[in-house]
C-alpha positions as CSV (number, residue, x, y, z in Angstrom):
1,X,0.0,0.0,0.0
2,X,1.1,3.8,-0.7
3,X,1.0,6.7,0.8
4,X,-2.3,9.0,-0.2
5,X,-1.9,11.5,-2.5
6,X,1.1,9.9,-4.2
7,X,1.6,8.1,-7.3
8,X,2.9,4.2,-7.3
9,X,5.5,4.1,-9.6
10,X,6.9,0.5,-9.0
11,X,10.2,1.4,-10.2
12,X,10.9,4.1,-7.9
13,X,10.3,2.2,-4.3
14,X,12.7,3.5,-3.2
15,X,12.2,7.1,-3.1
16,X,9.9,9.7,-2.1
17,X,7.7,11.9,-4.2
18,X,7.7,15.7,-3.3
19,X,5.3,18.5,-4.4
20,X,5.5,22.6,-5.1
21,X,2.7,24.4,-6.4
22,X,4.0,27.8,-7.7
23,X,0.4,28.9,-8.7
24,X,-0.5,32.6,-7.6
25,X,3.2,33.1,-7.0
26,X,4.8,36.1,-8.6
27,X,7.8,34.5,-11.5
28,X,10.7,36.4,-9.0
29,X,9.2,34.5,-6.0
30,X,8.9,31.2,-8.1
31,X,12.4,30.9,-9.0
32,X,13.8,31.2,-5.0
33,X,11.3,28.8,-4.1
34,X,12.3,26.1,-7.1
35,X,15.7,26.6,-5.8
36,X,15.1,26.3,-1.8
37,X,13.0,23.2,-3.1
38,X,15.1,21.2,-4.9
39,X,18.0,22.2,-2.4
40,X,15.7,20.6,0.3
41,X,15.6,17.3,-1.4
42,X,19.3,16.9,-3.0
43,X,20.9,15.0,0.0
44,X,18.6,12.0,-1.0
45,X,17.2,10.1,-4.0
46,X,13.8,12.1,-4.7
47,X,10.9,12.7,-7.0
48,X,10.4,16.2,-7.3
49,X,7.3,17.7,-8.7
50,X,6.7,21.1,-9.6
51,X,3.3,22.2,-10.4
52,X,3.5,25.5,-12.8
53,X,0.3,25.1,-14.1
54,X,-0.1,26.3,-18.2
55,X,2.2,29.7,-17.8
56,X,5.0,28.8,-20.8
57,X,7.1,31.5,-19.0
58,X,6.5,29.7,-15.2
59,X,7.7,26.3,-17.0
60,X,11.2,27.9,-19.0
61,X,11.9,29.6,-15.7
62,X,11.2,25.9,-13.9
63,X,13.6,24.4,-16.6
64,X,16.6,27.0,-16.4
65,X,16.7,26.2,-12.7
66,X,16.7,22.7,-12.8
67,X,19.3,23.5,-16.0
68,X,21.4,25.6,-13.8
69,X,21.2,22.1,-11.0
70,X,22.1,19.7,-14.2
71,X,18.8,17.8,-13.9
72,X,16.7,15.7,-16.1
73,X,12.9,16.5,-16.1
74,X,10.1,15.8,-18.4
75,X,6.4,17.9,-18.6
76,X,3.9,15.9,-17.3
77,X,4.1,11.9,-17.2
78,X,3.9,10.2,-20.0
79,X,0.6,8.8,-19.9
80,X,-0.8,12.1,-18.1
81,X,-3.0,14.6,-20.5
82,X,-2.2,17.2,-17.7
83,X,1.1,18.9,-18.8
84,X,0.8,21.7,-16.2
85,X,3.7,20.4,-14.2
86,X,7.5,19.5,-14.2
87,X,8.9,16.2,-12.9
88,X,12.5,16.0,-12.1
89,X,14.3,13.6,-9.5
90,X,17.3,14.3,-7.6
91,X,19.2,10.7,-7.8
């Protein structure tokens, strides 16, 4: 059994699924947040999620920061129609 609210993923047992919603936050804010978030996870294997919702400009800013950290993401999941979100993990 899994924890509520997050996604079983048999592949990735072994780590934790995290969550930021940057909806309603300003693009300035959003950026110190995506970096105090995946700062907060790096010591351990993680799945992070960043909700950004359908602003392109939220998403590139999501995507130079996670550049800047040298990490691999993808929009979305691949069998998820919702592409309003980033998924990156830290391992």
């Amino acid at each position: 059994m899994h924890a509520a609210g997050r996604r079983f993923d048999p592949c990735r047992l072994h780590m934790d699924t995290y969550k930021l919603d940057l909806h309603r936050m300003r693009h300035e804010d959003a950026r110190r947040a995506v970096i105090r978030f995946v700062e907060a996870h790096w010591i351990e294997p993680a799945e992070l999620e960043i909700v950004t919702g359908n602003s392109i400009k939220m998403k590139h800013l999501v995507m130079g920061v996670l550049d800047e950290y040298n990490l691999t993401y993808q929009i979305g999941r691949k069998f998820d129609h919702n592409k309003g979100y980033i998924v990156t993990t830290t391992d």
